[in-house]
C-alpha positions in Angstrom: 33.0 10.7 175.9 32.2 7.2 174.6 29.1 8.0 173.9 29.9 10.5 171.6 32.4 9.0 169.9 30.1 6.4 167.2 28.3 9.7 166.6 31.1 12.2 165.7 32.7 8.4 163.6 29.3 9.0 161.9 29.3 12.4 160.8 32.3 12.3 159.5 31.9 9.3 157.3 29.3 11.1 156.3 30.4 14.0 155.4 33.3 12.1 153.5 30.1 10.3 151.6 28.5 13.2 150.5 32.0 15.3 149.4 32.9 11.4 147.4 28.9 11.8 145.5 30.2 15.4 144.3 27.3 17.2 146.2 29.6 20.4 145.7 29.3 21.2 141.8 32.1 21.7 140.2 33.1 24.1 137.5 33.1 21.5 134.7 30.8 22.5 131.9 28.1 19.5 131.2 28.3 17.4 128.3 26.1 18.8 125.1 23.1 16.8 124.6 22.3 15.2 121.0 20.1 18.1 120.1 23.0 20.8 120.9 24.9 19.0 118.6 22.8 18.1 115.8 22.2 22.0 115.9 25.9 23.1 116.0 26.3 20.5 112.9 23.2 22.4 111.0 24.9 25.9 111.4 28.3 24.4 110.4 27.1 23.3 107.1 24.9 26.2 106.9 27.9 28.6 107.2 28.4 30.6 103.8 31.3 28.9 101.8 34.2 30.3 99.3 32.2 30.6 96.5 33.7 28.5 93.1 33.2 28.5 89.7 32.2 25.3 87.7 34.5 24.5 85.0 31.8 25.3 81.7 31.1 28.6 83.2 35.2 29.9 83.4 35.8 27.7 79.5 36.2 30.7 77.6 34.4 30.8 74.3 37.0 30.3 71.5 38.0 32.9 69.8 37.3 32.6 65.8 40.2 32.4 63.9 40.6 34.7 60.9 40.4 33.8 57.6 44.0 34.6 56.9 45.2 32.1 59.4 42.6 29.3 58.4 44.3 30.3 54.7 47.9 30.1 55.9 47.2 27.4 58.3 46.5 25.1 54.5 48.5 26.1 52.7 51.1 24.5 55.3 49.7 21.3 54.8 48.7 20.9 51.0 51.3 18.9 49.0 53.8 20.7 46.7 54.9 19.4 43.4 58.6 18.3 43.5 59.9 19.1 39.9 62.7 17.4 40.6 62.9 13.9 38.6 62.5 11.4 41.3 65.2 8.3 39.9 62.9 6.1 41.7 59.8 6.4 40.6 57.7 4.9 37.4 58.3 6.8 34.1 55.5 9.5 33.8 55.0 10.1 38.0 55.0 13.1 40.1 56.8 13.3 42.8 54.6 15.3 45.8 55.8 16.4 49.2 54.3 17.2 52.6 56.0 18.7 55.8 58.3 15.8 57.1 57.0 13.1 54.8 57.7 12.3 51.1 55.2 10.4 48.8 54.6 9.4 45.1 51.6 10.2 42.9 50.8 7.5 40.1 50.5 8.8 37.1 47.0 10.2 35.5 46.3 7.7 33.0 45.8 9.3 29.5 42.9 9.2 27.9 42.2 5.6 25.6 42.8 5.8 21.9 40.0 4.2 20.2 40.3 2.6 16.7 37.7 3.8 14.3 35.1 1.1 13.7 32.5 1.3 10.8 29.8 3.5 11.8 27.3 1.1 10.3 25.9 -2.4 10.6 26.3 -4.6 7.5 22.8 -4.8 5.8 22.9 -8.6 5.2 24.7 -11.4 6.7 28.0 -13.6 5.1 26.8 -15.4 1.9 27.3 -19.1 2.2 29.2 -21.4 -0.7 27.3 -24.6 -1.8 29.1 -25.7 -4.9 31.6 -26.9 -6.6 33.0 -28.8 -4.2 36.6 -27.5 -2.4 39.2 -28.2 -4.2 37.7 -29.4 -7.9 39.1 -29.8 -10.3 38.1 -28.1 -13.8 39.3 -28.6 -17.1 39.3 -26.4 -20.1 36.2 -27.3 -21.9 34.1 -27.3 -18.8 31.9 -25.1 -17.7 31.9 -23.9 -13.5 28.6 -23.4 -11.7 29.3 -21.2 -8.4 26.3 -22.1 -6.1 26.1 -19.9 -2.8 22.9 -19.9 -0.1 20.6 -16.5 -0.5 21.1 -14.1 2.4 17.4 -12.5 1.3 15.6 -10.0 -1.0 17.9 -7.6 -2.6 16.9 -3.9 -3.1 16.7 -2.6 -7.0 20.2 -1.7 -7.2 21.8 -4.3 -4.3 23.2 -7.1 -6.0 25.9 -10.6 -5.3 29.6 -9.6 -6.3 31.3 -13.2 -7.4 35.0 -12.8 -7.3 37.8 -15.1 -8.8 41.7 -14.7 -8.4 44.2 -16.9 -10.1 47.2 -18.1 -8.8 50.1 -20.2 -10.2 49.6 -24.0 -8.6 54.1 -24.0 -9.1 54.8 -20.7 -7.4 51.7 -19.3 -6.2 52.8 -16.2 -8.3 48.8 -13.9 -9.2 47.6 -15.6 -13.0 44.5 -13.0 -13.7 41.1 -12.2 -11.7 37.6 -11.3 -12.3 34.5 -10.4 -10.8 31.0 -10.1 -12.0 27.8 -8.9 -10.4 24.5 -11.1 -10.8 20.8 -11.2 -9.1 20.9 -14.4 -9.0 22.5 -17.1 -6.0 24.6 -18.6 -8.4 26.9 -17.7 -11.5 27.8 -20.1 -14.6 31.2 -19.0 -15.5 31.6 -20.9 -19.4 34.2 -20.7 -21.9 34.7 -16.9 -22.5 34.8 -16.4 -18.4 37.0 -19.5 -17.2 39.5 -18.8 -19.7 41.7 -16.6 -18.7 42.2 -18.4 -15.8 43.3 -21.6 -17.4 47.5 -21.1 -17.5 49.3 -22.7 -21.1 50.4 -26.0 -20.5 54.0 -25.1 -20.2 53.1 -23.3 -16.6 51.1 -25.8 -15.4 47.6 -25.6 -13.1 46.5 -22.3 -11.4 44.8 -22.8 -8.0 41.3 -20.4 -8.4 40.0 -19.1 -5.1 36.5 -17.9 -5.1 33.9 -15.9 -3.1 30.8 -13.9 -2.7 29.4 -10.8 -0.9 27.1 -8.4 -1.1 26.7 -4.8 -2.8 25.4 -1.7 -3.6 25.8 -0.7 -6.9 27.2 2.8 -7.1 28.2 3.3 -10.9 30.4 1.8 -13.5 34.1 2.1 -14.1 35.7 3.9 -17.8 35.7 -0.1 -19.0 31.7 -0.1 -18.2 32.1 -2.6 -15.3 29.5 -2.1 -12.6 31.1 -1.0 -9.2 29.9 -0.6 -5.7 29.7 -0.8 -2.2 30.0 -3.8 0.2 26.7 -4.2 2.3 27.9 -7.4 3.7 30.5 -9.6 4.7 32.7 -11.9 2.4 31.4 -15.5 2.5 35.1 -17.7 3.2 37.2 -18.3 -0.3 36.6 -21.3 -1.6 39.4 -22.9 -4.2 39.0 -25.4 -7.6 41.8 -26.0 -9.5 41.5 -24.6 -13.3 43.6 -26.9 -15.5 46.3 -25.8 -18.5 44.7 -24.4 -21.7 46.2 -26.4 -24.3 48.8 -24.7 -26.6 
């Protein structure tokens, strides 16, 4: 029986062995290999999804909005005059109100008023006074020449107006005046002329202011004096002193 005994030892450790290396399959299912599950993966994705709208296919197109609304929707919003005198605002203004606010309109500016100017250009320019001197004086046996600068050729019926007013030297009270009408760019005013503008010696001087423009003859008055149109400006008044007639 000793014999047998390392052999039977043996055959049992070896049957232990081989029942410990799993000889006897077992009914666990064996692990998937990588191509299994890169082809379960594919037929997951693959599987046939909820289908879903993108949002700019369900927008709905707007509907148009009639023209009564579009009218009334306006008229909401475009000021309105407020009659009522606003105590605040400048003399002349508006007051205008929209929905929840309150503003002020300026004013419209009327419309300039324009003073009337002459429609036409003077023809010729200012004459300008030479002689006497400013401020002569001239007794009553002289003789005054008025000398004044040309401003050009005068036309057949265009002539140089001389004008001369008198005043009181005293009181400045008017004495007399004249005029006369010449061609020429100088008038000698002698005896007959100058003396109305000498005052009596019991009034004193008379202070003579002179000047000069240009016309356009136009007719004469009942007394036969030429009259007419200015065509330029006055030349500046110029003044000599007439001294007392004697009485």
């Amino acid at each position: 029986m000793k014999r047998w005994l390392p052999a039977v030892l043996a055959l049992i450790l070896t049957l232990a062995l081989l029942n410990a290396c799993g000889s006897t399959p077992t009914a666990t299912a064996p692990a998937p290999s990588a191509t299994a599950q890169a082809i379960v993966v594919t037929e997951l994705v693959t599987l046939p999804l909820q289908p879903t709208q993108t949002p700019w296919i369900i927008v709905a197109t707007p509907t148009p909005v009639p023209t009564a609304s579009v009218s009334r929707t306006r008229a909401a919003v475009t000021p309105t005059v407020d009659v009522t005198e606003n105590p605040m605002a400048k003399p002349g203004a508006t007051t205008t109100t929209t929905p929840g606010t309150t503003a002020t309109q300026a004013p419209t500016r009327p419309a300039p008023t324009l003073t009337p100017r002459p429609s036409a250009t003077p023809k010729y320019s200012a004459p300008i006074l030479s002689e006497p001197p400013y401020g002569v004086s001239i007794s009553w046996s002289y003789k005054a020449l008025l000398i004044w600068q040309p401003v050009g050729d005068l036309a057949e019926d265009e002539y140089y107006c001389v004008r001369l007013d008198a005043y009181r030297e005293s009181d400045q009270s008017p004495w007399y005046g004249d005029y006369v009408f010449t061609k020429d760019s100088s008038f000698l005013a002698g005896d007959a002329f100058l003396a109305p503008f000498h005052p009596p010696e019991s009034q004193g001087r008379a202070n003579v202011y002179w000047w000069v423009s240009v016309v356009r003859k136009t007719g004469e008055d009942q007394a036969g004096k030429p009259v007419g149109v200015e065509i330029s400006p006055p030349s500046d008044k110029w003044l000599f002193v007439a001294e007392p007639k004697p009485e």
